[in-house]
C-alpha positions as CSV (number, residue, x, y, z in Angstrom):
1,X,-7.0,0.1,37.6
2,X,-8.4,1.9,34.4
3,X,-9.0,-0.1,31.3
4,X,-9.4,1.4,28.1
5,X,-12.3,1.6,25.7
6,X,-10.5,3.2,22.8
7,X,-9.9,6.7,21.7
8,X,-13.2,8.7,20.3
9,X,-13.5,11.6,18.3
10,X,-16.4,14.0,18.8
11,X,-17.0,17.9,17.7
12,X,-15.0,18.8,21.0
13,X,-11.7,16.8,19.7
14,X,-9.9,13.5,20.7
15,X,-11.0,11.6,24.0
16,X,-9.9,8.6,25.9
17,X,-12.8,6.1,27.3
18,X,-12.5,4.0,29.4
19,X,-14.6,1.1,30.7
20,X,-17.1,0.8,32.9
21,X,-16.3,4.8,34.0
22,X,-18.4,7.3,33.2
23,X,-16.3,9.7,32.0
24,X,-14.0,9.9,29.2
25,X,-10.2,12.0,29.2
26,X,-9.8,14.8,26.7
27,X,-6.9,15.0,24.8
28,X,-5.4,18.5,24.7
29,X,-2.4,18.9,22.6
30,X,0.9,20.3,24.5
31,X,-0.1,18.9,27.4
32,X,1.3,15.1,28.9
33,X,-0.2,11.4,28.4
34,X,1.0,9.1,30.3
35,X,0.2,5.5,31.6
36,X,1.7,2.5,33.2
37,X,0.7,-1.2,32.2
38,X,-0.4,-3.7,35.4
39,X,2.8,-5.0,36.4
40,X,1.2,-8.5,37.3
41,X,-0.9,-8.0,34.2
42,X,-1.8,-9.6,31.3
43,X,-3.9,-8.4,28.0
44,X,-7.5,-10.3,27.8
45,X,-10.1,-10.5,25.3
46,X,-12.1,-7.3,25.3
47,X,-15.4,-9.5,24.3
48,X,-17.8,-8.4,21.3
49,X,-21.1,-6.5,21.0
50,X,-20.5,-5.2,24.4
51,X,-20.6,-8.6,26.3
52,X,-17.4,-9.9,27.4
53,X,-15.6,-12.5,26.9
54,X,-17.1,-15.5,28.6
55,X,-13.3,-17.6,29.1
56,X,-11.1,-14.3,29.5
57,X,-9.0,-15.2,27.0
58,X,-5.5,-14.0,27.0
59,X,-4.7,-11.9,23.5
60,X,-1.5,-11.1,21.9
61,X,-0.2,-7.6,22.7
62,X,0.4,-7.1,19.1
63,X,-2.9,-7.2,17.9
64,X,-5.3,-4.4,17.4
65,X,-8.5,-6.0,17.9
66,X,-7.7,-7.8,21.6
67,X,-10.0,-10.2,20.4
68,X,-9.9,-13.8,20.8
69,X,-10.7,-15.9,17.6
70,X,-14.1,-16.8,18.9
71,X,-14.8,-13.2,19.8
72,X,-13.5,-11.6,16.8
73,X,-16.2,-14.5,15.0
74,X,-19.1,-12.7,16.8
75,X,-18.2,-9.5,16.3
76,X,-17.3,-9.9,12.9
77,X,-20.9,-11.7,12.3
78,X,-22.5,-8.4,13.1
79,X,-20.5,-5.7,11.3
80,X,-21.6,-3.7,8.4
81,X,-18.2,-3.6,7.3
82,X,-18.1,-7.3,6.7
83,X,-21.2,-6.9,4.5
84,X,-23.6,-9.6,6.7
85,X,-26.3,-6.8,7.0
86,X,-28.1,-6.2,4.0
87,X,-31.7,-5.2,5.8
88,X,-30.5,-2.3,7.8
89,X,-33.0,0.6,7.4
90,X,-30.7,3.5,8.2
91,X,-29.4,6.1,5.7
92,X,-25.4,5.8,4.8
93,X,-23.4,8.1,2.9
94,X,-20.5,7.0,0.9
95,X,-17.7,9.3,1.1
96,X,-14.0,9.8,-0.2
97,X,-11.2,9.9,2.0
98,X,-7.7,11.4,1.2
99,X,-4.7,10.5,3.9
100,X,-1.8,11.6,1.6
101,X,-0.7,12.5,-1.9
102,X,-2.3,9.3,-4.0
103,X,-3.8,7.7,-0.9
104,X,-7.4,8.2,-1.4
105,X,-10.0,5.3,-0.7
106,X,-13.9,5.2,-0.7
107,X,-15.6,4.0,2.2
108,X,-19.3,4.1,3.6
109,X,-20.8,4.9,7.1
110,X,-24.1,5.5,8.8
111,X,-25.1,9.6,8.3
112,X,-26.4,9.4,11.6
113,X,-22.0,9.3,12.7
114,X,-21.7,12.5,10.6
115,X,-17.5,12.8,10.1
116,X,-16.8,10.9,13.0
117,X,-16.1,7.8,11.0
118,X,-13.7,9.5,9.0
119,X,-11.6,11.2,12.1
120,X,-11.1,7.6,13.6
121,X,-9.4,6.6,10.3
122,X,-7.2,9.5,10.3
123,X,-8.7,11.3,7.2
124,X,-6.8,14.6,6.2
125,X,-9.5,15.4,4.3
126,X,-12.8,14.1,2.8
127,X,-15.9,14.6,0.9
128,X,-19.0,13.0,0.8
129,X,-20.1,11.4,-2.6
130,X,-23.6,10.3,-1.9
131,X,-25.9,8.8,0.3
132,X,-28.6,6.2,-0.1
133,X,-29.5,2.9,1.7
134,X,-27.2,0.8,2.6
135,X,-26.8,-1.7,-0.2
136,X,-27.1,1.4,-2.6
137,X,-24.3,2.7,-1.1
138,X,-22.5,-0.7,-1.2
139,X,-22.6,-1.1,-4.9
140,X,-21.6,2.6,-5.5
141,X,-18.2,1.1,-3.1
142,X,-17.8,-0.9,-5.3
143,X,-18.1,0.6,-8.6
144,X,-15.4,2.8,-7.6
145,X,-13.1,0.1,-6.2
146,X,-13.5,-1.2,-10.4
147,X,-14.0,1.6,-12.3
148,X,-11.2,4.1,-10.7
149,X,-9.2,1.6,-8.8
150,X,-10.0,3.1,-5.3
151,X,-9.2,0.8,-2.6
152,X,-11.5,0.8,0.3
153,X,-8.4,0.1,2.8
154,X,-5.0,1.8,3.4
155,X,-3.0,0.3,6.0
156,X,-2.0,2.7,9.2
157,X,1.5,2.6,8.7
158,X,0.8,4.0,5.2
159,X,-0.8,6.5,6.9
160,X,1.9,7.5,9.6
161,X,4.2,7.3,6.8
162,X,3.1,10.3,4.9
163,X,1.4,12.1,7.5
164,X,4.5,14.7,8.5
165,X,4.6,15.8,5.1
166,X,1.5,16.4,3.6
167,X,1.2,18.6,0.8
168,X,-0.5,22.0,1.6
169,X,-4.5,22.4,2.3
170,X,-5.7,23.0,-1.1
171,X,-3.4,20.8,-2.7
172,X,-5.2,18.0,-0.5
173,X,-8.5,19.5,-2.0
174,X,-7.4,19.9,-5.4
175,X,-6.8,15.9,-5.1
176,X,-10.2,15.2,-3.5
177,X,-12.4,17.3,-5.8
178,X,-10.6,15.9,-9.1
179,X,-11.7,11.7,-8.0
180,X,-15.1,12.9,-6.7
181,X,-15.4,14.6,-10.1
182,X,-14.0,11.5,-12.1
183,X,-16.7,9.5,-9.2
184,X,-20.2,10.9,-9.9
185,X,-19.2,10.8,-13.7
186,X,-19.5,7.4,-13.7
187,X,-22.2,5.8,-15.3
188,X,-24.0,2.3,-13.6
189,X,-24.6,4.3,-10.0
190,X,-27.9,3.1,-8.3
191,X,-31.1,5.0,-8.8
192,X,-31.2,5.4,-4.9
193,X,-28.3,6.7,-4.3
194,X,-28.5,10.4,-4.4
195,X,-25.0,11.7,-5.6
196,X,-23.7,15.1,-3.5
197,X,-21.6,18.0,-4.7
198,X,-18.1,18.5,-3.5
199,X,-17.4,20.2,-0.1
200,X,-14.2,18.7,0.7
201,X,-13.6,19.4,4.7
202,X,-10.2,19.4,6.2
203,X,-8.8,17.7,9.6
204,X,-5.4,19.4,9.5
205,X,-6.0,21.7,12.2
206,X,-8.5,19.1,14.6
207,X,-5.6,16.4,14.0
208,X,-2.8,19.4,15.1
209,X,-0.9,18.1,12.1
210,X,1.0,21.7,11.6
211,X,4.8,21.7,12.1
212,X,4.6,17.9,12.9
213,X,7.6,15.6,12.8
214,X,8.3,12.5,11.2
215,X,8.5,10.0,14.4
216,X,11.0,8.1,15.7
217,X,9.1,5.0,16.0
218,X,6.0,3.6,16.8
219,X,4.3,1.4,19.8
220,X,4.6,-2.3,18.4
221,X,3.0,-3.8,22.2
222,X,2.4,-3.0,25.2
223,X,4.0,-5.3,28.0
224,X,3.2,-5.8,31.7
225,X,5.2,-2.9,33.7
226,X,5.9,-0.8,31.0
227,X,5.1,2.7,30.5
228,X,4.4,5.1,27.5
229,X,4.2,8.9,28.1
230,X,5.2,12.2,26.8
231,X,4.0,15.3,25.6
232,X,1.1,15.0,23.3
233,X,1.3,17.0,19.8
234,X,-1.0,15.5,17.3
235,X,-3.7,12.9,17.3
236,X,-5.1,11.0,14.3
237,X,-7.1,8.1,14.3
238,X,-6.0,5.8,17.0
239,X,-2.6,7.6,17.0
240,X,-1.6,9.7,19.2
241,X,2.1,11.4,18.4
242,X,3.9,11.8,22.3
243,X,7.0,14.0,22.2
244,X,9.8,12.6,24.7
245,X,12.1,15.5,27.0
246,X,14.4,14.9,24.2
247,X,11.9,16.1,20.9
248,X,11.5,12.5,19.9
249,X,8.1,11.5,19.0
250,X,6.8,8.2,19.4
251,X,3.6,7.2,17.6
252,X,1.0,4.9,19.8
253,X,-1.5,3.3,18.2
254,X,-4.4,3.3,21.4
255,X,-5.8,0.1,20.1
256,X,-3.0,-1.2,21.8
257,X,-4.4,-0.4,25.0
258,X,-7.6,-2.1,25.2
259,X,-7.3,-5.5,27.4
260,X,-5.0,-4.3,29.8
261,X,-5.2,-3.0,33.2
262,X,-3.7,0.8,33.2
263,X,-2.6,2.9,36.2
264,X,-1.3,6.7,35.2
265,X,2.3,7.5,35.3
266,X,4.4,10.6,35.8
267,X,4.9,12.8,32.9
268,X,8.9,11.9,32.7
269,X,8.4,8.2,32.9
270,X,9.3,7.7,29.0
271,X,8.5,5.0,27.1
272,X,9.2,1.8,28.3
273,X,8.1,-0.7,25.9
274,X,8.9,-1.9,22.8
275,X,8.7,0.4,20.2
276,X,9.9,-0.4,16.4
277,X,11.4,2.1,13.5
278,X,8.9,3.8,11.8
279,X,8.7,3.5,7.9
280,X,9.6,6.4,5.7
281,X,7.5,5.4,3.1
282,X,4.4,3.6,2.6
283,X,4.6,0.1,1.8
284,X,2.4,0.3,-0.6
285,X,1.6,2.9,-4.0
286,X,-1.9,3.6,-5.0
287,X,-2.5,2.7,-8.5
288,X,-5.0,3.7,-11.5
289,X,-6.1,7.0,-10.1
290,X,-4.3,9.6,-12.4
């Protein structure tokens, strides 16, 4: 029984860890994914900071996080995202992200993670805008949110939504180098922030995003007994796209995995649990950028 420490992204592409193994899975696209659920099973908290969960609590199979409230409290208390650590000494960078036409958000991350941070979001493509310490690079956040209207969050479905028909590579581009331009014209950055030019990189090719199809549907839970597996053709973020023997792709989400007990399963297994329709649209627009 395997249990899953999330998908990572490193220079060598998309991998599957799992705990307490020391070895990860590398994802190769056109080749088959596939895993059954513990058929006696049931999903418990994964823990926080890497200490587990002291009541293995039971989670809901919806949730992302398989995290109990208590757990997700802890966790929470120690991440730079919720903006509790204002004495780190490392060096961030803040960067851009673009995941569509009009999706672009600002976000910051360690520069000792390089573009890893931005591969586990599902970035298209990105530039860095600056980097600084930390609560330099918080207010620069910040001023962008206000002064351009840049969110700092697009939901995933957003992101699934529009990720089948991107516009081409230098379209993408064109959009990233236009807000980094209207970004370092800004007055009111901090003095410690040192801004950086424009070198927009693209994930098109390392996400195997060409010739993909809008999919079927998406993973909403795993469930004891069931089974997900098919063909793998694209990977982004969490996400992996699985083809089925009939073309049918099916979008998992491999947060969903984490507090379960996983055995493999044949390549023609299918997917077995419940999966819902997959949005053509984003639920949301972007406003106040052009």
């Amino acid at each position: 029984m395997w249990r899953s420490g999330g998908l990572r992204w490193g220079d060598e592409g998309p991998r599957l860890v799992w705990e307490g193994r020391a070895r990860a899975s590398p994802l190769v696209y056109g080749t088959d994914v596939g895993f059954q659920v513990e058929v006696s099973g049931e999903r418990t908290c994964v823990g926080a900071r890497g200490h587990a969960c002291p009541v293995r609590a039971r989670v809901s199979g919806r949730g992302t996080q398989a995290r109990c409230a208590e757990c997700a409290r802890l966790d929470r208390a120690h991440s730079v995202a919720a903006d509790t650590i204002a004495d780190d000494p490392r060096v961030y960078r803040v960067y851009l992200a673009w995941f569509g036409a009009g999706m672009v958000k600002v976000g910051i991350t360690a520069e000792e993670r390089g573009p890893a941070r931005l591969r586990e979001q599902g970035a298209v493509a990105f530039s860095w805008l600056g980097r600084g310490p930390l609560m330099a690079a918080r207010r620069t956040e910040e001023l962008l949110r206000t002064a351009l209207g840049v969110p700092d969050r697009i939901p995933y479905a957003d992101k699934r939504a529009v990720r089948a028909r991107l516009p081409g590579r230098g379209e993408r581009a064109a959009e990233v180098r236009a807000v980094h331009a209207q970004a370092v014209a800004l007055s009111g950055w901090p003095d410690s922030l040192e801004r950086l030019e424009c070198e927009v990189a693209d994930h098109g090719e390392v996400f195997g995003l060409a010739g993909l199809g809008d999919p079927s549907g998406a993973v909403s839970e795993l469930v004891a007994g069931g089974t997900v597996a098919g063909r793998l053709v694209a990977a982004a973020g969490p996400d992996l796209h699985l083809a089925g023997d009939d073309g049918a792709v099916i979008v998992l989400d491999t947060r969903l995995m984490a507090g379960w007990g996983l055995t493999s399963a044949e390549p023609g297994a299918g997917v077995t649990v419940p999966v819902r329709a997959a949005p053509a649209e984003p639920e949301v627009e972007q406003p106040g950028l052009f």
